[in-house]
C-alpha positions in Angstrom: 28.1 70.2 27.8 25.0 69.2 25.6 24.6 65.3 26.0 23.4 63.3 22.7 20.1 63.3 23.2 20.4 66.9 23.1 22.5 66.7 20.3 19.9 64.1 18.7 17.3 67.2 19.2 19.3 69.9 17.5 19.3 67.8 14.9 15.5 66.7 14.4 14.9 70.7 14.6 17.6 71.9 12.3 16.8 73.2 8.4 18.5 70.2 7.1 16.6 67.6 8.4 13.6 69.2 7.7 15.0 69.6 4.2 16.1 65.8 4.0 12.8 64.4 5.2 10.7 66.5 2.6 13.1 65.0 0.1 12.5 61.7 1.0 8.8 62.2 1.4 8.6 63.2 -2.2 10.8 60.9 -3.5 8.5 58.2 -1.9 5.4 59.9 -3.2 6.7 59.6 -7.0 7.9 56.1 -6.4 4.3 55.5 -5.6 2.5 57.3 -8.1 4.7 55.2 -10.6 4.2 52.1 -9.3 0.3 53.0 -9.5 0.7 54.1 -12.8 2.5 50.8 -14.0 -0.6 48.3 -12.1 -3.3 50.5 -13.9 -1.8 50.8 -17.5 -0.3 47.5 -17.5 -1.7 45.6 -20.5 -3.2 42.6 -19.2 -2.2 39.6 -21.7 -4.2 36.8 -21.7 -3.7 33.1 -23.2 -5.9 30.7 -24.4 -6.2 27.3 -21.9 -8.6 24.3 -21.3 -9.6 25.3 -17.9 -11.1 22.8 -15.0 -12.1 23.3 -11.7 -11.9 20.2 -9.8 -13.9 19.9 -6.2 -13.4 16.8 -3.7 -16.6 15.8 -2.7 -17.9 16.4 0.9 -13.9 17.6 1.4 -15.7 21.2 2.8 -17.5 18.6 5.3 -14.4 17.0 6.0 -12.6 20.0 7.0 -15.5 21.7 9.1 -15.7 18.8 11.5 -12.0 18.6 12.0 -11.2 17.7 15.8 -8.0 16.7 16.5 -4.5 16.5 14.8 -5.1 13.0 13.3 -8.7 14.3 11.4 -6.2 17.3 10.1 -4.0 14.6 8.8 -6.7 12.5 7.2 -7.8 15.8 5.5 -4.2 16.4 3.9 -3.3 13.0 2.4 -6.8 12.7 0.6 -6.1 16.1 -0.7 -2.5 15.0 -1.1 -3.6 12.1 -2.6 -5.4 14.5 -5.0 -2.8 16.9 -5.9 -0.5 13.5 -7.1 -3.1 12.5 -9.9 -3.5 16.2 -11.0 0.5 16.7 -11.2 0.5 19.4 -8.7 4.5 19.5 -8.4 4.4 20.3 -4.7 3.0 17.0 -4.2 5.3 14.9 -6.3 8.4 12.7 -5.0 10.7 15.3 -8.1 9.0 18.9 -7.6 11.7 20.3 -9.7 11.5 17.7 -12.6 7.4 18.3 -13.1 7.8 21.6 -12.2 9.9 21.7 -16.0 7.6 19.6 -17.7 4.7 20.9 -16.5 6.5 24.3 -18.0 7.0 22.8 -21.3 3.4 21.1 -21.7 2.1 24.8 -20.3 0.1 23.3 -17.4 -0.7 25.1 -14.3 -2.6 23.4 -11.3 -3.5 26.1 -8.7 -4.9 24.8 -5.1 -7.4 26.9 -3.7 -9.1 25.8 -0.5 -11.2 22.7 -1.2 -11.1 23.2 -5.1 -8.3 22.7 -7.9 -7.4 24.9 -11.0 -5.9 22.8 -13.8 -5.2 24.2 -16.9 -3.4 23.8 -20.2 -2.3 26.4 -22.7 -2.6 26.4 -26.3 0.9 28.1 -26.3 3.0 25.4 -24.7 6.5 24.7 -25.4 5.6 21.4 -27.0 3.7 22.2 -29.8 6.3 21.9 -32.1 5.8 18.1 -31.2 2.6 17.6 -30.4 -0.5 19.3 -31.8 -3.0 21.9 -30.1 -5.4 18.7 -30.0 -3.0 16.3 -28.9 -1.7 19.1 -26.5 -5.2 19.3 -24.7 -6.4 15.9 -25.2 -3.7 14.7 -23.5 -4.8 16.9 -20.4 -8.6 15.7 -20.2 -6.5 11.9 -20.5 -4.6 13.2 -17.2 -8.1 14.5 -15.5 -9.8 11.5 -16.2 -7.0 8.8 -15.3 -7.3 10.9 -12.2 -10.6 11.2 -11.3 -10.4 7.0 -12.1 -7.1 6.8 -9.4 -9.2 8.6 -6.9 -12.4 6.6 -7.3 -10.5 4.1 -6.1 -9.0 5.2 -3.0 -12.9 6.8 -2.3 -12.9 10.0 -3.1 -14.8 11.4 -5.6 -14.3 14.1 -7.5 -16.5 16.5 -9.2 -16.3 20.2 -11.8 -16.0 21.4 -15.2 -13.9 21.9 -17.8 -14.5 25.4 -20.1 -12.2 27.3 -22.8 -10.8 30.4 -22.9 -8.8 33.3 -22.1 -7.0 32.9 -18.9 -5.1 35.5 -16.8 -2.7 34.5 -13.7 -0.3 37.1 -12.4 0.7 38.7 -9.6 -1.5 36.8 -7.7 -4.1 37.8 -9.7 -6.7 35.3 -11.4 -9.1 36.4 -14.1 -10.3 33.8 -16.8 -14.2 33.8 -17.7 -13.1 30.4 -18.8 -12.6 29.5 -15.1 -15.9 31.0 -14.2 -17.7 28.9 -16.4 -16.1 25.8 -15.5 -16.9 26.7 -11.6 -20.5 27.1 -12.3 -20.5 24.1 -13.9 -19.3 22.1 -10.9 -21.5 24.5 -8.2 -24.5 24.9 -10.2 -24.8 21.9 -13.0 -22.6 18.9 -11.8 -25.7 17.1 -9.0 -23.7 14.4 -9.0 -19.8 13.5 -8.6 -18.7 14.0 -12.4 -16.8 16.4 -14.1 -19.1 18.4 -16.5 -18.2 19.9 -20.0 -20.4 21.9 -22.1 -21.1 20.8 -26.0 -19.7 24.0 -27.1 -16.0 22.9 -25.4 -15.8 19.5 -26.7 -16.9 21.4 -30.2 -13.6 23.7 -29.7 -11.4 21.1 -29.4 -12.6 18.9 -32.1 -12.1 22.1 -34.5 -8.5 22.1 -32.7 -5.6 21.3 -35.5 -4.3 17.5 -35.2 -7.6 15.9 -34.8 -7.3 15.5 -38.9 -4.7 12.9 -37.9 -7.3 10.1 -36.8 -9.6 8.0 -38.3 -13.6 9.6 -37.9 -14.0 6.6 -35.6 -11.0 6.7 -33.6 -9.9 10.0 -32.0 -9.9 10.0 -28.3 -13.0 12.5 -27.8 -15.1 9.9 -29.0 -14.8 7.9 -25.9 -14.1 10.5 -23.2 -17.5 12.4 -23.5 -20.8 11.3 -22.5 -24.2 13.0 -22.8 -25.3 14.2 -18.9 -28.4 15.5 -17.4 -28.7 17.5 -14.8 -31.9 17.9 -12.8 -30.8 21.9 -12.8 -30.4 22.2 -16.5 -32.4 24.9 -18.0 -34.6 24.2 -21.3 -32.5 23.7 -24.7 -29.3 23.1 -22.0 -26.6 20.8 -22.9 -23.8 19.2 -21.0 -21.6 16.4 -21.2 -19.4 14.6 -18.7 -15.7 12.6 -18.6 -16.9 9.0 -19.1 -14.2 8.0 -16.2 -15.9 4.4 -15.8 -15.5 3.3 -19.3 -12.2 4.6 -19.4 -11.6 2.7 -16.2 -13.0 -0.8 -18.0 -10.5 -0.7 -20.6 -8.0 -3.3 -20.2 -5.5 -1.6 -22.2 -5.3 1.1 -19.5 -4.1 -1.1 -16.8 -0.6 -3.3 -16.6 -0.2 -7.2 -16.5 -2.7 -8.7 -13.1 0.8 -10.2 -12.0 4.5 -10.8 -12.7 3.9 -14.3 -13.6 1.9 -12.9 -16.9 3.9 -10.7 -17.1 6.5 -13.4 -17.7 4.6 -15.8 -19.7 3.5 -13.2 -22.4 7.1 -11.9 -23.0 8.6 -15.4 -22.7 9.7 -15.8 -26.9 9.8 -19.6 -26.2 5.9 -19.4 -26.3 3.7 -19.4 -29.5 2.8 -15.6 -30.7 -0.9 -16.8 -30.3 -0.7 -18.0 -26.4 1.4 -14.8 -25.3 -1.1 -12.5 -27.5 -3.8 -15.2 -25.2 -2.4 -14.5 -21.6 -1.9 -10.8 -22.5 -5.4 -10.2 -23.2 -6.5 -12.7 -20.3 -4.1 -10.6 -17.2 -5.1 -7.4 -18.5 -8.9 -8.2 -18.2 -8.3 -9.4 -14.9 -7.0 -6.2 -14.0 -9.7 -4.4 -15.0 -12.1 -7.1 -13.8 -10.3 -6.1 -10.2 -10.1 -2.3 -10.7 -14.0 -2.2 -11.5 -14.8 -4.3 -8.4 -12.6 -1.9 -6.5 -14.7 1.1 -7.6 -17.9 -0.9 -6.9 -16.9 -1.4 -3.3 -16.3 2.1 -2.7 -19.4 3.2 -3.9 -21.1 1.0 -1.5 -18.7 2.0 1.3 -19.6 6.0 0.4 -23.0 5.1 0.3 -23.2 3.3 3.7 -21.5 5.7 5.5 -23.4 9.1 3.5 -25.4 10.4 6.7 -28.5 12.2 4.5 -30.6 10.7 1.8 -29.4 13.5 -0.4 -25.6 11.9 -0.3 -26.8 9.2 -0.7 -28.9 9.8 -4.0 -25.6 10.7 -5.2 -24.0 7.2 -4.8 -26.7 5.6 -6.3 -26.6 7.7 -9.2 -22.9 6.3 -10.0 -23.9 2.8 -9.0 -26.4 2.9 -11.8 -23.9 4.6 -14.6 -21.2 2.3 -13.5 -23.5 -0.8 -14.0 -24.7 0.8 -17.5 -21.4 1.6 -18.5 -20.8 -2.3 -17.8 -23.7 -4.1 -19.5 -23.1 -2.1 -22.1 -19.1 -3.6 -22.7 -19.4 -7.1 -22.0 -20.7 -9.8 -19.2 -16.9 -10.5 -18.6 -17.6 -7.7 -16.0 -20.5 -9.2 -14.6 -18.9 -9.7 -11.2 -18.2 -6.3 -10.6 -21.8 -5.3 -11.1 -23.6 -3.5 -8.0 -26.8 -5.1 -7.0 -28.8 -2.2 -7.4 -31.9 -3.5 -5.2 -30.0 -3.0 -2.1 -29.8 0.7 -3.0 -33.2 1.1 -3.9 -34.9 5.0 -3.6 -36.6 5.1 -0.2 -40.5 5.6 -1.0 -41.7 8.8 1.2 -45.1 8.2 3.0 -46.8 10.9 1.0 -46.6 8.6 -1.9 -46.7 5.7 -0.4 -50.4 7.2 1.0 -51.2 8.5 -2.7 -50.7 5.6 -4.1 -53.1 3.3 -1.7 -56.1 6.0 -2.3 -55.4 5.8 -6.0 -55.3 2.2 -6.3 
């Protein structure tokens, strides 16, 4: 009597199963070749997008001298902390609900590593109510409100912002607009800003809707300021998002407490006084918010551990001072006093300049 394993042989040597497995070979074989055939002549659409890779500065650091549990943990609510201001859904309080308008304004916000992809499509669900200038405006509005949020909390942010095709499926990302805006932030950006080329801004000042506003009053106006890089190559141009003057407008910030608040809605007041202690709270609030940002750049520099950090902080202390002076001495107490943050003179000058004096 054969026993089943006996049986189980027959079978693996009998013409049918021989015949079955050569079926199923093939069949597997022209499953593949089709699949192969449908990656190569797929046709690879692209869209148009305002692209921006965003870096968290000395975040690589961070990460490389990670010990224990609680240093991981630092590491993920700054980057946490990060992914909020950009809109990443995964880090919102209602995934779902910014997942859907992040859909219908045609944003995407990738995280890779210690960078962020944010992007915004000219082909957004929106359009039909706001325009392509509006559309991507309103974007580099988001960018810089966050780069402002994080300054705040310490962390500053750096990249560029480029235009152009974009690609993402299939886990596959190919956009020359991303590569320029990476080598903007690796190769241009010295300093924690987020850099954009002349030609960009052009593009989205020849973008329809910017007809809408008055020469002298369309948002581009204020959100780009003329940067120089010690890296920039003769008859190079960049510009970067002016966060800090964005950051000094009072309009951007709510009433400095509830008691304002109160006073300039109460209707038993005169229309002057509430218009009066409107103004007033919302300068106070920016008052605070640019003393804020002044005390972090003075805690980032005192704890930098190389010269070259360093030189980075000082670098923002000066353009957040210029940006200042430049508004009105109302902000004169959030001012950095820039001669406790002087360069450190090397000896090799210090020496040149006793033999030429």
């Amino acid at each position: 009597m054969r026993t089943p394993a006996d049986r189980l042989i027959a079978e693996l040597n009998s013409k049918r199963f021989e015949k079955d497995l050569k079926r199923y070979a093939a069949e597997k074989a022209k499953k593949r070749a089709q699949r192969r055939k449908e990656l190569l002549e797929k046709r690879i659409q692209t869209d148009v997008r305002l692209v921006a890779w965003i870096d968290i500065l000395g975040f690589s650091q961070q990460l490389q001298a990670v010990q224990t549990d609680a240093d991981l943990q630092a590491a993920y609510r700054k980057m946490l902390f990060v992914h909020e201001w950009l809109n990443k859904e995964a880090a919102s309080d209602e995934p779902e609900v910014l997942a859907e308008a992040n859909k219908i304004q045609g944003r995407t916000i990738l995280a890779l590593s210690d960078g962020i992809v944010v992007t915004g499509s000219l082909n957004a669900e929106v359009l039909g109510l706001y325009s392509p200038f509006d559309l991507l405006m309103s974007l580099v509005d988001q960018i810089i409100l966050a780069q402002m949020a994080c300054t705040m909390e310490g962390i500053f942010l750096r990249g560029g912002i480029s235009i152009g095709p974009f690609h993402f499926d299939n886990d596959i990302l190919l956009s020359p607009a991303l590569v320029r805006a990476y080598k903007l932030e690796s190769e241009r950006a010295t300093y924690p800003v987020i850099l954009i080329s002349p030609a960009t801004v052009a593009a989205l000042r020849r973008l329809p809707g910017i007809e809408a506003y008055a020469k002298n009053s369309e948002p581009s106006r204020d959100y780009f300021s003329p940067f120089k890089s010690p890296y920039q190559k003769r008859g190079e141009r960049f510009c970067f998002l002016d966060y800090v003057r964005y950051m000094a407008a009072p309009d951007n910030y709510f009433f400095d407490s509830l008691a304002d608040r109160d006073a300039a809605t109460d209707r038993k007041r005169p229309a002057e006084e509430r218009q009066r202690i409107f103004n007033d709270s919302h300068d106070k609030s920016a008052l605070k918010g640019l003393q804020r940002h002044r005390d972090q750049l003075i805690k980032a520099y005192q704890k930098a551990e190389s010269e070259g950090v360093r030189s980075k902080y000082r670098w923002l202390m000066r353009y957040h001072n210029r940006t200042l002076t430049n508004i009105t001495s109302f902000y004169d107490d959030a001012l950095v006093d820039l001669n406790e943050f002087k360069t450190p003179v090397s000896p090799s000058r210090v020496d040149h300049k006793r033999r030429g004096s």
